[in-house]
ZAMARGU-4260 file (C-alpha; in steps of 0.2 Angstrom, whole numbers, plus 5000, padded with zeros to 4 digits):
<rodrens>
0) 5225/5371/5517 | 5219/5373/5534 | 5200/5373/5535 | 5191/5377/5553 | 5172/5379/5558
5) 5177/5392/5573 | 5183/5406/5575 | 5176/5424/5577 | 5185/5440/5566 | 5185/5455/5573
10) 5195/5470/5565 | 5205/5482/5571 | 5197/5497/5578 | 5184/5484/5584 | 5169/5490/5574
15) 5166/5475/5564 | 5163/5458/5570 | 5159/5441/5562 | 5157/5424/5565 | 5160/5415/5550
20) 5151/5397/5548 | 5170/5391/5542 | 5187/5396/5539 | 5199/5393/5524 | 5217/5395/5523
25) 5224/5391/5507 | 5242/5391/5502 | 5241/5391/5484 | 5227/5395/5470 | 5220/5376/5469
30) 5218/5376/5488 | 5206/5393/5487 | 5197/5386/5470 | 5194/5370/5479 | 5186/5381/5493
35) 5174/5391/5479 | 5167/5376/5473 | 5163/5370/5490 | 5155/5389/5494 | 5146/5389/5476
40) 5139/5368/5481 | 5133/5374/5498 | 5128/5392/5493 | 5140/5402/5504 | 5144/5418/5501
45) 5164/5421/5502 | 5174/5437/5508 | 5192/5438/5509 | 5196/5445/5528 | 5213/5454/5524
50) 5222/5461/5539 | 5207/5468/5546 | 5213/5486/5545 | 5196/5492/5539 | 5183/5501/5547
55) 5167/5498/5539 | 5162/5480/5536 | 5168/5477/5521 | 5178/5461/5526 | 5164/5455/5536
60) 5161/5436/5530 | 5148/5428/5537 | 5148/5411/5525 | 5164/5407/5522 | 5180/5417/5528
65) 5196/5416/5518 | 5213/5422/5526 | 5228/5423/5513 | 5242/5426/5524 | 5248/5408/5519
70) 5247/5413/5500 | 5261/5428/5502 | 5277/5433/5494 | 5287/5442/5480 | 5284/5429/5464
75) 5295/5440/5450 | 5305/5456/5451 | 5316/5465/5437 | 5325/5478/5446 | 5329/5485/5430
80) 5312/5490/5425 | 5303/5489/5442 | 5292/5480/5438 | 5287/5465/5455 | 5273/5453/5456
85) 5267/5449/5473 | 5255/5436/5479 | 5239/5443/5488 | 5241/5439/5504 | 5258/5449/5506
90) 5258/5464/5520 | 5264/5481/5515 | 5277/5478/5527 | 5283/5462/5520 | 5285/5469/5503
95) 5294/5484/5507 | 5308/5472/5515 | 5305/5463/5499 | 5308/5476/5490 | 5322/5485/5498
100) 5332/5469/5498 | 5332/5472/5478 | 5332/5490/5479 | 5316/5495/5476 | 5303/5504/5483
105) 5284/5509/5481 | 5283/5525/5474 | 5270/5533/5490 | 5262/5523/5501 | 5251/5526/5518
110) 5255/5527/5534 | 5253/5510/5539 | 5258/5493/5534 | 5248/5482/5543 | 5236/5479/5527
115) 5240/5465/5515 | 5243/5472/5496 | 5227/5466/5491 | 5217/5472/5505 | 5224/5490/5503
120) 5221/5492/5487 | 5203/5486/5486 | 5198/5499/5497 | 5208/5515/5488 | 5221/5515/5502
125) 5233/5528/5499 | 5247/5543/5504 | 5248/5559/5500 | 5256/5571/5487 | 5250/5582/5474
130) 5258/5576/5458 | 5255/5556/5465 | 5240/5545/5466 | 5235/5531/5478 | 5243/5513/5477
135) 5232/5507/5463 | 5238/5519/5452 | 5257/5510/5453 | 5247/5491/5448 | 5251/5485/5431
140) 5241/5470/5431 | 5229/5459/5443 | 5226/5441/5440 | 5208/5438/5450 | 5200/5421/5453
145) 5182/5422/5448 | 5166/5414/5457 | 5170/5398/5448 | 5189/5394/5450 | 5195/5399/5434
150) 5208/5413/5434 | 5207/5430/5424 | 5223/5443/5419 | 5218/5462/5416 | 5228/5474/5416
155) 5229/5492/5405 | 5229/5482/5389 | 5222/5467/5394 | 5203/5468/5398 | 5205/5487/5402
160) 5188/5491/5409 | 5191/5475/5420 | 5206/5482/5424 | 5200/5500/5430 | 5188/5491/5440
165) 5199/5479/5450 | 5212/5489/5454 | 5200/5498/5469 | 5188/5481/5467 | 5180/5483/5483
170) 5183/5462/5485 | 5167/5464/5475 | 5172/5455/5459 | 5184/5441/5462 | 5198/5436/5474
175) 5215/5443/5469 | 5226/5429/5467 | 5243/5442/5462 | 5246/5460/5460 | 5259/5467/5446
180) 5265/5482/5452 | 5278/5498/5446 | 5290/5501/5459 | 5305/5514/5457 | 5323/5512/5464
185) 5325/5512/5483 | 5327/5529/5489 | 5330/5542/5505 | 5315/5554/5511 | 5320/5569/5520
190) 5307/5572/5533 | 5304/5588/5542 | 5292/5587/5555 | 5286/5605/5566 | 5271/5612/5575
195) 5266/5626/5566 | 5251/5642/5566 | 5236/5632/5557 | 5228/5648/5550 | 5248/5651/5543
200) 5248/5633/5534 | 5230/5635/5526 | 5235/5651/5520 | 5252/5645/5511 | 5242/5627/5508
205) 5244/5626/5488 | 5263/5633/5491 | 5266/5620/5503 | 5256/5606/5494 | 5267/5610/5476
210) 5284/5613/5483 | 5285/5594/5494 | 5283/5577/5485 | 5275/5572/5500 | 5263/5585/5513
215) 5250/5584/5526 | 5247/5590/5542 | 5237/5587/5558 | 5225/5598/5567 | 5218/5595/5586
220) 5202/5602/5587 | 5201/5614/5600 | 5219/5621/5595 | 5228/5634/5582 | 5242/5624/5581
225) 5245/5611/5566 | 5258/5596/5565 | 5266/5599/5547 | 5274/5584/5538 | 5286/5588/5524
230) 5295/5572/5515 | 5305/5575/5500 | 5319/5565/5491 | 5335/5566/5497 | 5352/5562/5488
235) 5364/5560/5504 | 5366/5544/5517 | 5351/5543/5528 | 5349/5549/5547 | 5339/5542/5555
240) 5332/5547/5572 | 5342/5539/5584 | 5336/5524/5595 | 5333/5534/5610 | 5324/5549/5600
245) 5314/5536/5589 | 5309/5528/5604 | 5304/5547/5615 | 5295/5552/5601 | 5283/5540/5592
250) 5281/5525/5604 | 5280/5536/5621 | 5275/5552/5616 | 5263/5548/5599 | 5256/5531/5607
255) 5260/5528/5627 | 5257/5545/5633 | 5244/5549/5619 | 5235/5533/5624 | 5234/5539/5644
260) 5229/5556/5640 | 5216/5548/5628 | 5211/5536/5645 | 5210/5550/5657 | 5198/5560/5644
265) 5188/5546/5642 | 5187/5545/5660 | 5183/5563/5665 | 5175/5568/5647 | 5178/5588/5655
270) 5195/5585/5653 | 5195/5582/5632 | 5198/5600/5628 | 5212/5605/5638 | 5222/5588/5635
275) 5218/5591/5616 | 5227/5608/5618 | 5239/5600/5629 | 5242/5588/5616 | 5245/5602/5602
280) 5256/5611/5614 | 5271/5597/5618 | 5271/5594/5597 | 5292/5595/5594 | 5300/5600/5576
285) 5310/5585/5572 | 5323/5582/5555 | 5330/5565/5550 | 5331/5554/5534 | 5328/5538/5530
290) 5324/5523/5517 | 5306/5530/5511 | 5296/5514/5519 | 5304/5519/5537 | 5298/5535/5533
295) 5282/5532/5527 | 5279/5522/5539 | 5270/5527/5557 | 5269/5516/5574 | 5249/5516/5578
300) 5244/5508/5593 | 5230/5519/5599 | 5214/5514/5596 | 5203/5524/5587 | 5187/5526/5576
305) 5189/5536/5559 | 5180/5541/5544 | 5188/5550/5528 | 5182/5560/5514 | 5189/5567/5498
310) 5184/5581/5491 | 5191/5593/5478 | 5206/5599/5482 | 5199/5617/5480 | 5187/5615/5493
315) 5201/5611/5507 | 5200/5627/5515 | 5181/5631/5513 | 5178/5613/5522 | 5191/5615/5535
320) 5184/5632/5540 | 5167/5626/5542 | 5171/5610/5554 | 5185/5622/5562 | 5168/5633/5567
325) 5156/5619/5570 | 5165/5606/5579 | 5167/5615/5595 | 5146/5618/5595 | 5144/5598/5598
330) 5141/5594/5615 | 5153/5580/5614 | 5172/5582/5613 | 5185/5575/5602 | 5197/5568/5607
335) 5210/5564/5591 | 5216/5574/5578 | 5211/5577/5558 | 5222/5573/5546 | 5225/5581/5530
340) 5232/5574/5514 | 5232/5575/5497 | 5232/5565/5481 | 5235/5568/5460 | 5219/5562/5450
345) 5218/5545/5441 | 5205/5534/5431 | 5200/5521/5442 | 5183/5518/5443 | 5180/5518/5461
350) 5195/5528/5465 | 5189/5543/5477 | 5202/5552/5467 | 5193/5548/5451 | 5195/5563/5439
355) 5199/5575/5450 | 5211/5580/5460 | 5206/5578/5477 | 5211/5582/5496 | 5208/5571/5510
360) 5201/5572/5526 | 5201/5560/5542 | 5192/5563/5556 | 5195/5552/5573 | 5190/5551/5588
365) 5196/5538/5601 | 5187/5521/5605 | 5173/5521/5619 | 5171/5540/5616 | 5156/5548/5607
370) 5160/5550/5588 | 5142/5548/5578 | 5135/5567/5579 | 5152/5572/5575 | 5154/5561/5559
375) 5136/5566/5555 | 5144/5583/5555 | 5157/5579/5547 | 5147/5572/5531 | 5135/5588/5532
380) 5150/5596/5527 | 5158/5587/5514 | 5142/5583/5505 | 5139/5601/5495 | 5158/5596/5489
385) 5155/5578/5480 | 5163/5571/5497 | 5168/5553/5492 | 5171/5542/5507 | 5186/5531/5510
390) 5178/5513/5507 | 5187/5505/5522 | 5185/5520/5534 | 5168/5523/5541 | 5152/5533/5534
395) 5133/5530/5531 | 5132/5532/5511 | 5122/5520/5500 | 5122/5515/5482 | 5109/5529/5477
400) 5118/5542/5485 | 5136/5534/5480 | 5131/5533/5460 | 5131/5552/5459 | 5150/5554/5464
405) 5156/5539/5452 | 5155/5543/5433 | 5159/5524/5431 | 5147/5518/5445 | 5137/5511/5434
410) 5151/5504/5421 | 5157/5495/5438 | 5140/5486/5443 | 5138/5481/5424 | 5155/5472/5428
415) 5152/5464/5444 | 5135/5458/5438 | 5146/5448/5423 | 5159/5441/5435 | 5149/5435/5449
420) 5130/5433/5444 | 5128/5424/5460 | 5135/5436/5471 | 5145/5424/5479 | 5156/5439/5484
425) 5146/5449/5494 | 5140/5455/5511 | 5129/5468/5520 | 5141/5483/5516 | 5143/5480/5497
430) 5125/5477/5497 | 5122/5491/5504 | 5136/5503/5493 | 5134/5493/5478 | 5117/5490/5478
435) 5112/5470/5475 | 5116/5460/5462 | 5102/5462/5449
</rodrens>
């Protein structure tokens, strides 16, 4: 195990910083119990920092940092029933080689696969489709390491209400040591990306939303035009894009060319409204199929800021109406498009999809420009609707305000109050969502 005093984290999008008083590294579970008893002998608090893909501050570690890339891998798959154990520290994108290599697949995923398993699922990350839920909702059980060292198994018959807690934990009531998950045979989404009438796709939403495994779109604010994504299964040989068109499209246009328009906005804040409408404007249909993870997966190297609610998915059109009127009032333009996806409803505790069937919306606006009166906006909206906010993605709700939207807020704090008494696994954000330890 590697154990350093230095080193500053900083995440992605560059709005959380810390500067832990040590580092960990631990390659296997005794290394990182070794560590807890150190934190509990000295009094540190202890986060796990994960690939630092969140917005908020929830990896923020001031004590005692823990990085478990060292502690990653596939530990057991049966391709027969789909059924894979993976350590922790594993990135999306490392499991889905692992997984394609036995021929399987997550059954829906995000768009990106920076995030380690643990860290993704902790925070509710998730895709979209109306009949599917987030990533949690595919774990079959979670071995955590308490406060103390020891090691604890929940999973739907094992310690059930532990187990409808961890799966979107927070990093609030242990570490996770390994994540069981059900995976499905490997398979081939058709995708069918085109620019299309907004007020069109709103109209035909729950037509569109029923009839494609997988849907969402993206809106520029300023513009009529919406970027629809349709994924479905397909039974043929993939077809990809080719190299060249792969290239044109997502790593010049989507990323290079996004990135210097978003420069020159930034630069000549007059500009933002036409080079949003620009932007909508050079939008091309494309068609190709590929192994899902290629598919599901989106180059994303323009930084941004964001922050996502779901709501019911009834309210979709009501909300999108609303911030379609109101967000050309604010006296500072946005830059980025929203994003719109959908999800089934589950039974996880924290899950912003808990009991209902929920749409999603991300808002984003591009780093160095003005973005707080528009995210204020934003939760002015969504809060007559029982908005729940994305817990890695950025918004200003606490405990008191957070409890209301959770039936199980409660039933969770009871838990975390059992497993870690000391709050060893805390910080300023889950203090502040959470409420403290009592």
């Amino acid at each position: 195990m590697t154990v350093s005093p230095t080193g500053q984290w900083r995440n992605w999008a560059g709005t959380a910083t810390a500067n832990p008083l040590r580092w960990y590294r631990p390659n296997d579970p005794s290394q990182l119990a070794d560590a807890l008893k150190t934190a509990e002998r000295d009094g540190h608090t202890v986060r796990v920092v994960g690939s630092g893909h969140s917005f908020t501050e929830i990896a923020v570690a001031d004590q005692i940092a823990v990085d478990l890339s060292g502690w990653s891998g596939i530990i057991a798959a049966d391709a027969r029933t789909g059924v894979v154990t993976v350590r922790s520290g594993t990135t999306i994108r490392a499991l889905n080689a692992g997984l394609h290599a036995l021929g399987l697949a997550m059954a829906n995923m995000g768009d990106i696969d920076a995030q380690t398993i643990a860290g993704a699922i902790s925070t509710g990350t998730h895709g979209t489709g109306a009949k599917l839920g987030g990533i949690a909702t595919q774990i079959e059980a979670l071995d955590l390491m308490l406060a103390d060292g020891t090691v604890i198994t929940c999973s739907a018959t094992e310690r059930p209400d532990l187990f409808n807690a961890a799966r979107v934990g927070l990093g609030a009531l242990g570490i996770i040591l390994t994540v069981t998950l059900r995976c499905v045979p490997s398979f081939i989404l058709a995708a069918h990306e085109s620019p299309e009438p907004l007020d069109a796709v709103l109209e035909a939403l729950d037509e569109h939303t029923s009839a494609n495994y997988h849907f969402e779109f993206y809106w520029f604010p300023y513009s009529r035009t919406a970027l629809v994504k349709r994924n479905n299964r397909h039974q043929d040989t993939p077809a990809p894009l080719s190299p060249l068109r792969q290239y044109f499209e997502y790593e010049l246009m989507e990323n290079k060319a996004l990135d210097l328009i978003c420069r020159l906005g930034r630069a000549v804040p007059t500009l933002i409204r036409p080079l949003n409408r620009l932007s909508s404007s050079v939008l091309s249909p494309r068609t190709y199929s590929d192994h899902s993870h290629n598919v599901f997966v989106t180059s994303r190297n323009v930084r941004f800021v964001e922050s996502e609610y779901a709501i019911p998915r009834a309210a979709l059109a009501e909300v999108l109406g609303e911030l379609r009127r109101e967000v050309p009032k604010l006296s500072d333009s946005i830059m980025l498009p929203v994003e719109i996806r959908v999800a089934a409803a589950d039974d996880i505790w924290l899950s912003t999809a808990n009991g209902r069937d929920s749409a999603y919306i991300a808002i984003h606006q591009y780093v160095g420009l003005p973005y707080r009166a528009y995210f204020d906006l934003f939760e002015s909206i969504v809060e007559p609707h029982g908005g729940r906010p994305h817990w890695g993605k950025m918004h200003t709700l606490d405990a008191e305000r957070l409890r209301s939207r959770y039936p199980h807020f409660d039933a969770f704090r009871a838990i975390r109050a059992e497993l870690d008494p000391a709050a060893r696994f805390t910080n300023a954000y889950l203090n502040k969502v959470l409420g403290p330890i009592n």
